[in-house]
C-alpha positions as a printed Julia matrix, in Angstrom:
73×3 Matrix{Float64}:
 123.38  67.5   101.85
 121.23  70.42  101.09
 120.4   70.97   97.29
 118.45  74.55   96.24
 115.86  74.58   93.91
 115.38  77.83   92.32
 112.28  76.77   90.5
 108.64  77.54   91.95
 105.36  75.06   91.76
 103.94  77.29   88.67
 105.89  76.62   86.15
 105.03  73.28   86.64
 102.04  74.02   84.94
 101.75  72.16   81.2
 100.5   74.22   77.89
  96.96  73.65   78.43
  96.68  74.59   82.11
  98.44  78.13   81.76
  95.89  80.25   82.91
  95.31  83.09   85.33
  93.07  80.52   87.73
  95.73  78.11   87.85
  97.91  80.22   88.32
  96.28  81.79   90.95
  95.37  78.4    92.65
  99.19  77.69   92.16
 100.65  80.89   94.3
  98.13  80.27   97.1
  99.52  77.43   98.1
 103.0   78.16   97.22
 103.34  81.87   96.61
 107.38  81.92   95.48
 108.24  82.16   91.84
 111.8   82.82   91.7
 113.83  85.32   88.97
 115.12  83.2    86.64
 111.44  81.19   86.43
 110.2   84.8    85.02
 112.88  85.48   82.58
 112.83  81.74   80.93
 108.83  81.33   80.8
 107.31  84.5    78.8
 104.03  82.89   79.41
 104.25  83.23   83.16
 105.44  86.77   82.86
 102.44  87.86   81.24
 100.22  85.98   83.24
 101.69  87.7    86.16
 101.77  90.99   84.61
  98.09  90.75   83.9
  97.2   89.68   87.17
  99.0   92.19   89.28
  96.81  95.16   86.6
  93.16  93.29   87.66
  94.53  93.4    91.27
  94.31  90.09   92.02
  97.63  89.54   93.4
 100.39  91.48   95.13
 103.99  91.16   95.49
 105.03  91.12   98.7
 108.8   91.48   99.86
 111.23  88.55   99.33
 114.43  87.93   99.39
 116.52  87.12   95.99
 115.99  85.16   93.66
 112.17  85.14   94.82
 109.42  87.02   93.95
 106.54  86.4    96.15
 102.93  86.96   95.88
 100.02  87.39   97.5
  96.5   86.56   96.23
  93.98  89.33   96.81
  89.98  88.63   97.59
């Protein structure tokens, strides 16, 4: 039996330890965060939203329900 989990590592991540490194750390070493992760964690959307405008990550193509990212140097 095979049983999908639509949910990425980051938001794993509790209150305190929401921030753009963590994040960051997070999506290098699992770079998936899938749709429905974004639309139920506002938190996570901004932190993504802020981190694609510095540049220091990229969305790369993925299939649905993923968005994936890359983290640039």
């Amino acid at each position: 039996m095979h049983i999908c989990n639509f949910s990425g590592d980051v938001v794993a991540l509790k209150r305190g330890s929401r921030t753009d490194e963590n994040v960051i750390s997070v999506l290098k070493a699992n770079p998936k965060i899938s749709t429905w992760d974004m639309s139920e964690n506002p938190w996570l959307c901004l932190i993504i939203k802020r981190l694609l405008k510095l540049k220091k990550i990229k969305e790369e193509e993925s299939d649905y329900p993923w968005h994936k990212y890359s983290v640039e140097n």
